[in-house]
C-alpha positions in Angstrom: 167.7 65.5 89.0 165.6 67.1 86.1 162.6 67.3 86.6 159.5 68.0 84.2 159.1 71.6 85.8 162.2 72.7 85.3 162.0 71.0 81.7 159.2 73.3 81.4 160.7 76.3 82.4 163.8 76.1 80.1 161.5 75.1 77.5 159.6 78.6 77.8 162.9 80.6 78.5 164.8 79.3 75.5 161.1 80.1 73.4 160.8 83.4 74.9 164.5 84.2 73.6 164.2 83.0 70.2 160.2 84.7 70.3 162.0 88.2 71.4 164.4 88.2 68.6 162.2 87.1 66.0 160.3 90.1 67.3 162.7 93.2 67.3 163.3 91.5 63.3 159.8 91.8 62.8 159.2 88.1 61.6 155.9 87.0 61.3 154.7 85.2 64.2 157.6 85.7 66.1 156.6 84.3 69.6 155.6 81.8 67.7 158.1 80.8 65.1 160.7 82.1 67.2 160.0 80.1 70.2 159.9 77.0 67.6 163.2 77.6 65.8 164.9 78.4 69.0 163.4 75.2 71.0 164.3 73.0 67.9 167.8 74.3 67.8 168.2 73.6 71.5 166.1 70.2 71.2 168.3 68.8 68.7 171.7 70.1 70.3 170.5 67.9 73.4 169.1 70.5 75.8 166.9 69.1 78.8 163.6 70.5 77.6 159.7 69.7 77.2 156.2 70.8 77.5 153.9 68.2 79.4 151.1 67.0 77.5 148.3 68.4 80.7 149.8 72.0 79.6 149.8 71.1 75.9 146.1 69.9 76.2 145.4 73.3 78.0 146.5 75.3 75.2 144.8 73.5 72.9 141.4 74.5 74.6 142.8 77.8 75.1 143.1 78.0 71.3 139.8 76.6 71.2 138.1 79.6 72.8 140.2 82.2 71.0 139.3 81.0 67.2 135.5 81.5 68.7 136.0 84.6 69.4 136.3 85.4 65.6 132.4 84.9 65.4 130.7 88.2 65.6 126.6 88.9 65.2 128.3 91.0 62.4 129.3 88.2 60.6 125.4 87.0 60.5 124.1 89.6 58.6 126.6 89.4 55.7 126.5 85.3 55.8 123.4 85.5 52.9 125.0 87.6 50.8 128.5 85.9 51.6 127.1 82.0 50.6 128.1 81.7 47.3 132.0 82.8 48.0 132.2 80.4 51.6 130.8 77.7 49.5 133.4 78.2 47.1 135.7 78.5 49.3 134.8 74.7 51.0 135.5 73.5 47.3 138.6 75.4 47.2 139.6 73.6 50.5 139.2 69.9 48.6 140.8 71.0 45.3 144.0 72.8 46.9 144.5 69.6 49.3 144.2 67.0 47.0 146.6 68.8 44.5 148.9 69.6 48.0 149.2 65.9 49.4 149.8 64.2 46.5 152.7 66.7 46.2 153.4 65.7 49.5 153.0 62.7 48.6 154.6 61.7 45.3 157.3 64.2 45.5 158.6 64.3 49.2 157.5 61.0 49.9 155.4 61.0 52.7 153.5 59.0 54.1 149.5 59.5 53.3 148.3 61.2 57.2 151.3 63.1 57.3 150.6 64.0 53.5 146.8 65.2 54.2 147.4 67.0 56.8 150.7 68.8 55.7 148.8 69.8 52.5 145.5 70.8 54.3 145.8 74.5 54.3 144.2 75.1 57.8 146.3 76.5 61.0 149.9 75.5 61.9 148.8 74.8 65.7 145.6 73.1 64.5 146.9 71.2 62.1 149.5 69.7 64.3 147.1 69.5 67.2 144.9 67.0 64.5 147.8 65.1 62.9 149.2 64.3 66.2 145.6 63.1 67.2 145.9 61.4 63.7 149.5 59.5 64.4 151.1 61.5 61.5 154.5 62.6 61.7 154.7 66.1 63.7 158.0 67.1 62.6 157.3 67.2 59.3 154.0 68.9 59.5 155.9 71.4 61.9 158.0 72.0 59.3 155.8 72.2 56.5 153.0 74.3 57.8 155.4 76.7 59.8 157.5 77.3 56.0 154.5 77.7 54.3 152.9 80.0 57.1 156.1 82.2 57.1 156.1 82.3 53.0 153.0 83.0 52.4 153.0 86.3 55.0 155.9 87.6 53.4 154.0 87.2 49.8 151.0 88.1 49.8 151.3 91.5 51.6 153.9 92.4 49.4 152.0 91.2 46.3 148.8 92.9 47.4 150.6 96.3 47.8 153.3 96.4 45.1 151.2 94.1 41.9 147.9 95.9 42.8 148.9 98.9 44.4 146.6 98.8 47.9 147.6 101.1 50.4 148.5 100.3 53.9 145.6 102.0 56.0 146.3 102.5 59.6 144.1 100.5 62.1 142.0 103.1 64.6 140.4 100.1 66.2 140.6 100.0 69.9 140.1 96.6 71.6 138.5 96.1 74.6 139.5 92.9 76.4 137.6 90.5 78.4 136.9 91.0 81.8 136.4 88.7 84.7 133.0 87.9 84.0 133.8 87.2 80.2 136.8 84.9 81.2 135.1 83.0 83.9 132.3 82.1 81.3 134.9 81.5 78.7 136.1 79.1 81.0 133.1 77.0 81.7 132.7 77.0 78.0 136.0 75.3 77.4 135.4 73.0 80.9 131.6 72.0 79.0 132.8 72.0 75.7 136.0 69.6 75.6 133.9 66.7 78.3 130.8 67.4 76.0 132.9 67.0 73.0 134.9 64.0 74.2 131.2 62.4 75.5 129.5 62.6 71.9 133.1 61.4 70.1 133.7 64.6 68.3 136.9 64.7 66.5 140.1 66.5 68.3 137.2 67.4 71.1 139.8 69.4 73.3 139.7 72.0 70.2 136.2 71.5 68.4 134.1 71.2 72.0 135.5 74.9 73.6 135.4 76.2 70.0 131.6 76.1 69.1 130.8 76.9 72.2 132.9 80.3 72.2 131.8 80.5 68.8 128.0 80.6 70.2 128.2 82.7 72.6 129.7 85.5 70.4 127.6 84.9 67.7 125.0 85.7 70.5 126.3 89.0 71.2 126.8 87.5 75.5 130.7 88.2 74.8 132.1 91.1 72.7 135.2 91.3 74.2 138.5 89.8 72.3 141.4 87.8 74.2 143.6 90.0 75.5 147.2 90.7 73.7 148.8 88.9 76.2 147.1 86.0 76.6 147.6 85.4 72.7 151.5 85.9 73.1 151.5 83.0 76.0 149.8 80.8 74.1 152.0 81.2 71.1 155.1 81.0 73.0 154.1 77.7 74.8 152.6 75.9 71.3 156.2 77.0 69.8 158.3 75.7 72.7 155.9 72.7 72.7 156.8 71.9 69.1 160.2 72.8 68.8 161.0 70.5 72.3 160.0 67.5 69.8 163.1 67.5 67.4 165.2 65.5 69.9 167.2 63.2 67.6 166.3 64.9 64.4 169.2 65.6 61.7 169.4 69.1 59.9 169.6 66.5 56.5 166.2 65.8 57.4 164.9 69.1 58.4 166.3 70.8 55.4 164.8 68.3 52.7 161.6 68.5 54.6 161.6 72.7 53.8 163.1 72.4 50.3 159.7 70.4 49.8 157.8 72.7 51.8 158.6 75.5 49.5 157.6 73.6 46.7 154.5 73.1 48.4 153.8 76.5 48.8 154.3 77.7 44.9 151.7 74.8 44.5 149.0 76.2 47.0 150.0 79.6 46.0 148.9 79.0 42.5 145.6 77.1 42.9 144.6 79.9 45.2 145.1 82.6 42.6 143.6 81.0 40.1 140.7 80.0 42.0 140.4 83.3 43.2 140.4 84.7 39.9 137.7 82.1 39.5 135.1 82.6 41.5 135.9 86.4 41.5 134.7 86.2 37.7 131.5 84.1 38.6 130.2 86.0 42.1 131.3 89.6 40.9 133.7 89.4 44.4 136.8 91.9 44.9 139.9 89.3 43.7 142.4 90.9 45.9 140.0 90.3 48.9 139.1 86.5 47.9 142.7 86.1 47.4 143.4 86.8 51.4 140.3 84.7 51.9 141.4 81.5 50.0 145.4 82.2 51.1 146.8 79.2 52.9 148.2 81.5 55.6 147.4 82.3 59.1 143.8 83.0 60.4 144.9 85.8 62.6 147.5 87.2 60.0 145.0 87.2 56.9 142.8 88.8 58.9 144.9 91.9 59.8 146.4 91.6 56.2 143.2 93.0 55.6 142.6 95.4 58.2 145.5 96.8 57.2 145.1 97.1 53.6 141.3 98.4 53.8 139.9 95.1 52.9 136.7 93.6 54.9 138.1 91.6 57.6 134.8 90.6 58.4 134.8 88.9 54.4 138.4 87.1 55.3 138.2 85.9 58.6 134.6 84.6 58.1 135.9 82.6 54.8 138.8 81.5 57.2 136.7 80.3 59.9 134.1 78.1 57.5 137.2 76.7 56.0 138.7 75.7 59.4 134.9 74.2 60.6 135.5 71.8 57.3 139.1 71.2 57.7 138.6 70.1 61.7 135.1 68.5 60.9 135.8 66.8 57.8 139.4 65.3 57.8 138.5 62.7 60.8 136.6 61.0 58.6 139.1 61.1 55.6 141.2 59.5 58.3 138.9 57.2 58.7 139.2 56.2 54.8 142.6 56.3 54.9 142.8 53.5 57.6 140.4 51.0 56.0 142.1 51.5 52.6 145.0 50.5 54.2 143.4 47.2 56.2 
């Protein structure tokens, strides 16, 4: 008899062998994307495997407490000078969806949720985390997000250093990770948060509740710590086995018209961001190559040391990330909302 344990476990052991080879090929994301491709591969050949929903709600207040961590009392001092590029980049966020979903939309035909939130240029794992919330189709966001994530890493650094000629500059940070003190706080925080969150009807409270109350206690300076290495590797590897064990069922037709249109997507994205870029660049007197990895529809985490490594503010990118994830997560529930009365 199979039971969900051992579901579990060959969930994580098939993602752990498709995370280490994405690895040693230096993908982007690997434990990540790896343990998606190589779950979905194994999902849709008929293997025995899932992730429970208590552990995929525990990673999703995991995930919660890590994006807090991205607010630093550093951040405060530069957030005057910084207001005229984050609210830019809030307007960016409306203009590069709309254009994105009705892509999504009128040219691969879907549905309007799945459309919204596989045009929103947010997160993969909080994007799916919302649009599951949302009843939109996860496959196709999966697909969407996790193509467009992948494309736009490979681009950009490669743009960056070959069309303007930045050097890669080698990162002498050391990171000290939390300690038991910091982790036993961080876990009352995402206890708190998510029952707070879920008692005053936030939206997607497992994420928002443990996330602004991470995000205060950095900002506070009572954490300085970062999550260890480790614990950012686990969580990636059981979001990717997570999503991958989904595709029971699926076709490869369908998967590979869902990334023709994904690619699509991304030339669409890809363009708006430049141009806005270029934009507000021109009106704030702002670096364009560093708005460019502000605005970029990629990864939080992977813009972020984009720049590190590239001698551009991460401070400048990740905080430009971070106020367009508050609007995304804030924000869409009630586009949602819309969406559902248009439709009564």
């Amino acid at each position: 008899m199979i039971t969900s344990l051992s579901r579990f476990v060959l969930s994580i052991l098939i993602g752990a062998v498709g995370g280490y080879i994405f690895y040693i090929l230096h993908f982007p994301l690997p434990w990540l994307l790896g343990a998606l491709c190589s779950t979905l591969v194994a999902s849709m050949a008929g293997a025995p495997i899932d992730v429970s929903n208590g552990i995929r709600n525990l990673v999703i207040v995991i995930i919660g407490l890590v994006l807090g961590s991205t607010f630093t009392p550093d951040i405060l001092k530069h957030i005057p000078d910084w207001i005229p590029t984050l609210s830019a980049a809030v307007i960016y966020v409306a203009v590069v969806t709309f254009i994105a979903q009705l892509y999504c939309r009128k040219v691969a035909g879907m549905d309007a949720v799945t459309a919204l939130f596989s045009g929103l240029p947010g997160g993969l794992s909080e994007m799916i985390i919302l649009g599951e919330e949302a009843g939109a189709d996860v496959k196709k966001i999966t697909l969407a997000h996790a193509v467009r994530v992948v494309g736009v890493l490979l681009f950009i650094p490669f743009l960056l250093t070959y069309g303007f000629h930045l050097e890669q500059v080698v990162d002498t940070h050391v990171p000290q990770y939390w300690h038991l003190p910091d982790a036993l706080l961080l876990v009352a925080c995402g206890i708190v948060g998510m029952y707070g969150a879920k008692l005053i009807r936030l939206p997607a409270y497992r994420l928002t509740g443990p996330l602004i109350l991470s995000s205060i206690v950095y900002l506070n300076g009572v954490i300085v710590t970062e999550p260890p290495e480790w614990a950012s590797l686990i969580i990636q590897l059981i979001l990717g086995s997570s999503i991958g064990s989904r595709f029971y069922g699926t076709t490869y037709k369908e998967i590979v018209t869902v990334v023709a249109h994904a690619f699509g997507m991304i030339v669409v994205m890809l363009a708006v961001t430049f141009a806005s870029a270029y934009v507000i660049a021109y009106l704030t007197g702002f670096s364009y190559t560093a708005l460019i990895l502000a605005l970029s529809p990629g990864g939080f985490a992977e813009m972020a040391l984009a720049a590190l490594s590239m001698g551009i503010d991460p401070a400048f990118v990740t905080t430009h990330h971070a106020m367009r994830l508050f609007a995304i997560v804030f924000v869409t529930p009630f586009i949602i909302k819309l969406i559902a009365r248009r439709k009564k």
